[in-house]
C-alpha positions as CSV (number, residue, x, y, z in Angstrom):
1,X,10.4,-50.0,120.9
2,X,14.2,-49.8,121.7
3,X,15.5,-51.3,118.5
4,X,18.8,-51.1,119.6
5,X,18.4,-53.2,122.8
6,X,15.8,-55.4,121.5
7,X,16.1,-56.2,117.9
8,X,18.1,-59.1,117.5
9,X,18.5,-62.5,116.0
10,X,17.6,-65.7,118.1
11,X,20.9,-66.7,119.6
12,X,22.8,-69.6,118.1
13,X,22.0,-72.3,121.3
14,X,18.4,-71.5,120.8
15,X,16.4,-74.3,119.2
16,X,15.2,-71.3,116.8
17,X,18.1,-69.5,116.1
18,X,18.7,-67.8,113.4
19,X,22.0,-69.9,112.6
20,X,20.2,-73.1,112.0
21,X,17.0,-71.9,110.9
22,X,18.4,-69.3,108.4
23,X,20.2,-69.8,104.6
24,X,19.0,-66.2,103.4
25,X,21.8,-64.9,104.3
26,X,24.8,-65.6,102.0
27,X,26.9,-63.4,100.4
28,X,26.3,-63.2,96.6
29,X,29.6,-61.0,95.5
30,X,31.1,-61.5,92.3
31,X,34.5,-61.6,91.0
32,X,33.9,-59.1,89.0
33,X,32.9,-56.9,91.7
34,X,36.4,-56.0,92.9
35,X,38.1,-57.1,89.6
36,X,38.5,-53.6,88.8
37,X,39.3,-52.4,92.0
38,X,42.2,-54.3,91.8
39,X,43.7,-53.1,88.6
40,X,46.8,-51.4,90.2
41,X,47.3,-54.3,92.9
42,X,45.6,-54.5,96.5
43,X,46.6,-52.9,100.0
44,X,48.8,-54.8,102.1
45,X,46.3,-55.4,104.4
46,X,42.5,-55.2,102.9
47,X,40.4,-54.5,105.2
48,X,36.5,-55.4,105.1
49,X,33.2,-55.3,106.9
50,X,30.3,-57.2,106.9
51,X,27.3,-55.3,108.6
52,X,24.4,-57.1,110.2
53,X,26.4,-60.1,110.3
54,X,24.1,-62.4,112.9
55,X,25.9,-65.3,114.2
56,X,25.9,-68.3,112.5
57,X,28.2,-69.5,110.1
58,X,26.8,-68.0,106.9
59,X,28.5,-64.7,108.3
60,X,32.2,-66.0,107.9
61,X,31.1,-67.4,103.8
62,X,31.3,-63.8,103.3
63,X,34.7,-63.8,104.4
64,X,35.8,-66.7,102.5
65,X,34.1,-65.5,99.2
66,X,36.2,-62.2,99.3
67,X,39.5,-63.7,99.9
68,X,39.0,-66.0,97.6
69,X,37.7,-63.6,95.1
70,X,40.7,-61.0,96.2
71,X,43.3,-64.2,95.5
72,X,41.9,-65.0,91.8
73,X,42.0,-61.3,91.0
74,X,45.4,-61.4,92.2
75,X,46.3,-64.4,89.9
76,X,44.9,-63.2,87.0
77,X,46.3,-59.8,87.4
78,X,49.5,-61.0,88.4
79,X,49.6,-58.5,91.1
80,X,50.7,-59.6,95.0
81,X,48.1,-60.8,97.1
82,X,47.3,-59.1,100.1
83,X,49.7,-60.2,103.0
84,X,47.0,-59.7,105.5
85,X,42.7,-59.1,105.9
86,X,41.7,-57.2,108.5
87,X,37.4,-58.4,108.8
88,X,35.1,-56.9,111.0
89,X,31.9,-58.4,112.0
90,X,28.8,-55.8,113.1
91,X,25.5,-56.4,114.5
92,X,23.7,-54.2,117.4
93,X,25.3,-55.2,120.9
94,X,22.8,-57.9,122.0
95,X,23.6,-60.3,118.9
96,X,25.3,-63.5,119.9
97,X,29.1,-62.4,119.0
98,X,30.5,-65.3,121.7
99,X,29.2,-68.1,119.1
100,X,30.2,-66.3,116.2
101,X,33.6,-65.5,117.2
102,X,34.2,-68.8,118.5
103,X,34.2,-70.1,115.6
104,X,36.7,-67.4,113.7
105,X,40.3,-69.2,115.0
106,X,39.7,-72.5,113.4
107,X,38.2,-70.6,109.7
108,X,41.4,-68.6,110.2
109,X,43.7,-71.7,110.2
110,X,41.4,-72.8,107.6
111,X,42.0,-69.8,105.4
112,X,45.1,-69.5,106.3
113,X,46.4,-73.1,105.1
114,X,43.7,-73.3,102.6
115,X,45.2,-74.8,98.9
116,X,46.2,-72.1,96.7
117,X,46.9,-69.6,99.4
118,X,50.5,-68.2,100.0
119,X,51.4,-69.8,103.9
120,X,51.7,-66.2,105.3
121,X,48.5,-65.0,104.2
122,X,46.5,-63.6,108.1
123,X,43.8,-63.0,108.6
124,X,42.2,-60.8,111.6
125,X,38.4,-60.9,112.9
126,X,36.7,-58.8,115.3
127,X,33.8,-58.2,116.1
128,X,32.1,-54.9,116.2
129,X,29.2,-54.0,118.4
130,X,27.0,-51.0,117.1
131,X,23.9,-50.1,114.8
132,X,25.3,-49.7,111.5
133,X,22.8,-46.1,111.4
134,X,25.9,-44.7,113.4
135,X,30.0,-44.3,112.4
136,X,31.1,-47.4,113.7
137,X,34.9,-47.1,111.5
138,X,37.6,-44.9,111.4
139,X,37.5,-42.6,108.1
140,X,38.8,-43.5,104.9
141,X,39.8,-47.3,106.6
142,X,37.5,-50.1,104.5
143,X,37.8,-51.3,101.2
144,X,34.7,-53.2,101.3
145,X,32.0,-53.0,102.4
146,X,29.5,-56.2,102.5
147,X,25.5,-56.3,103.9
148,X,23.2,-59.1,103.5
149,X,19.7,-59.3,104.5
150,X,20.2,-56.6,107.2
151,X,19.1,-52.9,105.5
152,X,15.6,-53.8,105.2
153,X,15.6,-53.7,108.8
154,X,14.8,-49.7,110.0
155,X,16.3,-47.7,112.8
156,X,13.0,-47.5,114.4
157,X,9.6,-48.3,114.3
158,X,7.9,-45.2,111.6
159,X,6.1,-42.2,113.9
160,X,2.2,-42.0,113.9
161,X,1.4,-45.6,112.8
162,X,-0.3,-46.3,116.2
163,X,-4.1,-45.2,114.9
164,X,-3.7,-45.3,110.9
165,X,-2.5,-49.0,110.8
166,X,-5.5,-51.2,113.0
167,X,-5.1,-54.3,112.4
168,X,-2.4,-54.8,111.2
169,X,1.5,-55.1,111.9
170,X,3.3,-54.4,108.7
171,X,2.4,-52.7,105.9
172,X,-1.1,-54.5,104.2
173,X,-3.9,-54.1,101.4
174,X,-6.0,-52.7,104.1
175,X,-3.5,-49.8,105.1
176,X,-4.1,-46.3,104.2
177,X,-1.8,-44.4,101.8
178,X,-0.1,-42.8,104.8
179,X,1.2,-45.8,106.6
180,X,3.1,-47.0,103.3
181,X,4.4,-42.6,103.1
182,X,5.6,-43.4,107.0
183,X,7.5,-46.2,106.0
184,X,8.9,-45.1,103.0
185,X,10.1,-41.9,104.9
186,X,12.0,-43.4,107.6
187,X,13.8,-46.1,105.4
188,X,14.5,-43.3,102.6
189,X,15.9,-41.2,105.7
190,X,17.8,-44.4,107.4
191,X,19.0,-45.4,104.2
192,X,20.5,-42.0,103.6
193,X,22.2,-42.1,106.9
194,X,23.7,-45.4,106.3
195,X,25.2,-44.5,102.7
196,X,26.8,-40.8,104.2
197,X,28.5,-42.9,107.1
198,X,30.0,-45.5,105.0
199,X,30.9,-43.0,102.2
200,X,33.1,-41.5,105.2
201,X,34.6,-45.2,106.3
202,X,35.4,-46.2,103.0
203,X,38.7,-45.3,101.1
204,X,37.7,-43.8,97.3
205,X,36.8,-46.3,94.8
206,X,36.1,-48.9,97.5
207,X,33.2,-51.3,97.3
208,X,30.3,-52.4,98.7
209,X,27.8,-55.1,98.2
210,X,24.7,-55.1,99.7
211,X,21.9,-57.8,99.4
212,X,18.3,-56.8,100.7
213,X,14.9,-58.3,100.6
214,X,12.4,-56.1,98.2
215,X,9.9,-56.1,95.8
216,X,9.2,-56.1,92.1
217,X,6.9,-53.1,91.7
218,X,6.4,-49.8,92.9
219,X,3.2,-51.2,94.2
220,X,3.4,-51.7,98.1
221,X,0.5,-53.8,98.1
222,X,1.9,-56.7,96.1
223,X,1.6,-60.3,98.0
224,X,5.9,-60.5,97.8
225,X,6.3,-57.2,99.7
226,X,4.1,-58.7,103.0
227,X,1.9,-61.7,102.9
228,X,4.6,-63.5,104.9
229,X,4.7,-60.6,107.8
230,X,0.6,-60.4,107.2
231,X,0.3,-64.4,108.0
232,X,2.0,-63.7,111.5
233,X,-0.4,-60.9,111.9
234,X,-3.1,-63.0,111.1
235,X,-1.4,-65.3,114.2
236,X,-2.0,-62.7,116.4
237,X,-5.2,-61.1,115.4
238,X,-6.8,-64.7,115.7
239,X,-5.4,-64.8,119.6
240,X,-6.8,-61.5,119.6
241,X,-10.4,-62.8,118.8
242,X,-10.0,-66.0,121.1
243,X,-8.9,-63.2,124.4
244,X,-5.7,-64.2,124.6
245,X,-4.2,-61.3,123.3
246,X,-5.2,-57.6,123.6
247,X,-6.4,-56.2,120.7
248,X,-4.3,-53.0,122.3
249,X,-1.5,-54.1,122.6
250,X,-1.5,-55.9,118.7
251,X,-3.0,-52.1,117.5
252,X,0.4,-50.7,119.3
253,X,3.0,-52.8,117.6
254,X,4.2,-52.6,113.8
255,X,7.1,-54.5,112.4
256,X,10.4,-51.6,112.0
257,X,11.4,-52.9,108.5
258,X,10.8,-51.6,105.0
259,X,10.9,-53.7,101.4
260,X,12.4,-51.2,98.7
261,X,11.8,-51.8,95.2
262,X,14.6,-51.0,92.9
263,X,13.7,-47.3,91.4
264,X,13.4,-46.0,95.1
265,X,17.1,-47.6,95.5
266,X,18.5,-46.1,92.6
267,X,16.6,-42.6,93.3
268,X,18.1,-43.0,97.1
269,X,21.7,-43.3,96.2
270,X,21.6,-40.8,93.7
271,X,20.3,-38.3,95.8
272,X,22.7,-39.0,98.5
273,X,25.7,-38.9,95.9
274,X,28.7,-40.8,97.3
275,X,28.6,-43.6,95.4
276,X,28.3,-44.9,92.0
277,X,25.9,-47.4,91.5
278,X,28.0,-50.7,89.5
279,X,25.1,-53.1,88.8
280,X,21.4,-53.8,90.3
281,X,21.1,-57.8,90.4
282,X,17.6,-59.4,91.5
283,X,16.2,-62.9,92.1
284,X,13.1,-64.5,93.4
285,X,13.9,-67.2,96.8
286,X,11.3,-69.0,97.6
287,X,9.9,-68.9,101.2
288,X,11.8,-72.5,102.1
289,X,15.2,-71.8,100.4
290,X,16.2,-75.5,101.2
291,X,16.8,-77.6,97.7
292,X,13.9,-80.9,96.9
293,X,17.0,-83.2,98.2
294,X,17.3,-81.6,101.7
295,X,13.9,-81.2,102.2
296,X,13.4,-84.4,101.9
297,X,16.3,-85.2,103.8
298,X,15.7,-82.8,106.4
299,X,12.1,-84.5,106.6
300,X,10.9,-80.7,108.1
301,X,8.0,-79.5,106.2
302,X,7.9,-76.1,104.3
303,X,5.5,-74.2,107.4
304,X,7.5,-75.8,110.1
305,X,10.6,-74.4,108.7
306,X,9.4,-71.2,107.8
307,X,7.7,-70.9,111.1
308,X,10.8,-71.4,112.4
309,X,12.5,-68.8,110.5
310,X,10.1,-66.0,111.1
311,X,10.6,-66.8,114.9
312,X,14.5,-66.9,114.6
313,X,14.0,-62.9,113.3
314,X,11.4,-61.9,114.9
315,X,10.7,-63.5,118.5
316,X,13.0,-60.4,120.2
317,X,10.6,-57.8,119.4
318,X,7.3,-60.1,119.9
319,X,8.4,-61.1,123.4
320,X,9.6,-57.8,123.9
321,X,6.2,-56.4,123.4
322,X,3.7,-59.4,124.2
323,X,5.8,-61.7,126.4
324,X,7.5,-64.7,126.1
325,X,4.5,-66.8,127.4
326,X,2.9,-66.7,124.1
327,X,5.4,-67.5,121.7
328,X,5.0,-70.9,121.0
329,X,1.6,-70.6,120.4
330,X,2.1,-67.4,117.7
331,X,4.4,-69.9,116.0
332,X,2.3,-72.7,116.0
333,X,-0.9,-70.7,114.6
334,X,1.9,-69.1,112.0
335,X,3.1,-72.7,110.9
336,X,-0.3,-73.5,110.2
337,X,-1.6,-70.0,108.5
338,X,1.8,-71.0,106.1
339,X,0.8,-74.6,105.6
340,X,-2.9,-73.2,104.3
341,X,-1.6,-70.7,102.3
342,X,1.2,-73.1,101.0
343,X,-1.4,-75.7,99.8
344,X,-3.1,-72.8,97.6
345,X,-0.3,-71.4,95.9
346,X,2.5,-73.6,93.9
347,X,5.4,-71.8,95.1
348,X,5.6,-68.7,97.4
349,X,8.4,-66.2,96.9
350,X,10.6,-63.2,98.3
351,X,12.0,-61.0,95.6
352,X,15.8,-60.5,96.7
353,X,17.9,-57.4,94.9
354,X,21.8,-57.2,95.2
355,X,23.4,-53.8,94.4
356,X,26.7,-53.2,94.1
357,X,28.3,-49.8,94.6
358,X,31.6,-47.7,94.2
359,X,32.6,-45.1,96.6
360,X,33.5,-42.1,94.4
């Protein structure tokens, strides 16, 4: 699978996309993140990057959240605000940057005019196409650094999985020992990558948050690190045994994505040495991240949302392999396979971890 050219998120017109099916993907930076940072006063213009950034309007919260953060710093410290931020947006080239960056001149009279800001006070935005596995930034240009709900996602799909992992598409109870080594491996060595190419983008003592779906344990076969990629499986396998799908061509395809638990973090980014880990943070989200009062608002149940969700993240790479003529009926059996599991379980969750880093 050409990750590159394939792996993307439903585009923002589609009735799935990823913009209005998705509220993962918020930045959870804290003041006193860059407090510190700012101790001697900022750069006249602070530049930023927010890597895997999609294309709905959850990308430019990010934005907002740093300048605002960047401004209260400033206040406190009574140190000049920036006069200008320079914000790039990255995803891999097929991402839908004409929706995203249609909406960046009216935030940027927004922010610019915004209460509490000084009048002159710019902000640029541009978008930058390119896997964040590669350089993307001149050297020594950012001073932050911001990723949300994007580094679980691998550079490719782990080597020899196509006979060790049967029956399944993601990492499971029933997997051997060597499929969970396979994975481990490629995000260990992707994750590597992506800290030694940043480390040379980023100016010393620079910053950068980075929010990624995980799991609690060491333990790969906890329900958290894949009963919500197993369920879609189980969508699959079940047009398997009906003959609608080819048991081949389900055997053949695995999921490219990896859910780290903290200790394999921490072991990563001290191995790799450029930064200093600041703080781990983690939380558990439930499966529908919508409040009571806009469920019942929205008057969507919990399956048909996550169905839609899943499908918003994942229907490049399933039509890329199967086809598009059978994605409606994979998402329908998923809703359902959600809605079952939903009515045995009180509440389902994802464990979420935050860590924050400093560029020595």
């Amino acid at each position: 699978m050409d990750l590159v050219n394939v792996l993307r998120m439903n585009p923002a017109n589609s009735r799935c996309s990823y913009a209005k099916s998705s509220i993962l993907q918020k930045s959870f930076t804290r003041q006193d993140t860059i407090e510190s940072y700012g101790t001697h006063g900022f750069a006249e213009c602070f530049k930023l990057a927010d890597l895997g950034c999609s294309s709905g309007p959850n990308s430019l919260l990010f934005v907002k959240n740093i300048v605002d953060i960047v401004h209260a710093v400033c206040l406190k410290k009574n140190v000049k605000t920036p006069d200008e931020f320079q914000v790039f947006l990255n995803d891999l080239p097929n991402n839908d940057f004409n929706a995203l960056l249609k909406l960046t001149p009216e935030f940027s009279s927004m922010l610019e005019n915004e209460k509490g800001l000084d009048k002159n006070v710019k902000c640029f935005i541009s978008g930058v196409a390119g896997s964040f596995y590669t350089r993307l930034f001149p050297s020594k240009s950012l001073h932050f650094v911001h990723s949300s709900s994007s580094l679980h996602w691998l550079s490719q799909v782990p080597a020899n999985l196509l006979d060790s992992n049967k029956g399944n598409i993601y990492m499971a109870k029933s997997s051997p020992r060597s499929v969970y080594e396979a994975y481990y491996y490629q995000f260990e060595k992707d994750f590597t990558e992506f800290l030694r190419l940043r480390s040379e983008e980023m100016i010393s003592n620079g910053r950068m948050v980075l929010t990624l779906p995980g799991r609690s344990s060491a333990d790969h076969t906890i329900k958290e690190c894949f009963y919500i990629f197993k369920l879609l499986g189980n969508s699959l396998l079940d047009m398997s045994a009906e003959g609608i799908l080819h048991e081949e061509d389900i055997t053949s395809f695995n999921l490219p994505l990896y859910t780290p638990c903290t200790d394999e973090l921490e072991a990563i980014i001290e191995s790799e040495g450029s930064f200093s880990l600041d703080r781990f943070e983690t939380s558990e989200v439930n499966w529908d991240m919508r409040e009571e009062d806009e469920i019942m608002k929205s008057g969507e149940s919990s399956d048909k949302l996550i169905a839609k969700t899943m499908r918003a993240i994942t229907e490049s790479m399933l039509a890329s392999h199967f086809g598009d003529t059978f994605i409606e009926e994979i998402f329908e059996r998923y809703a359902m396979l959600v809605a079952e599991h939903l009515s045995m379980v009180k509440t389902a969750y994802l464990f979420n971890i935050v860590v924050s880093l400093i560029r020595k």
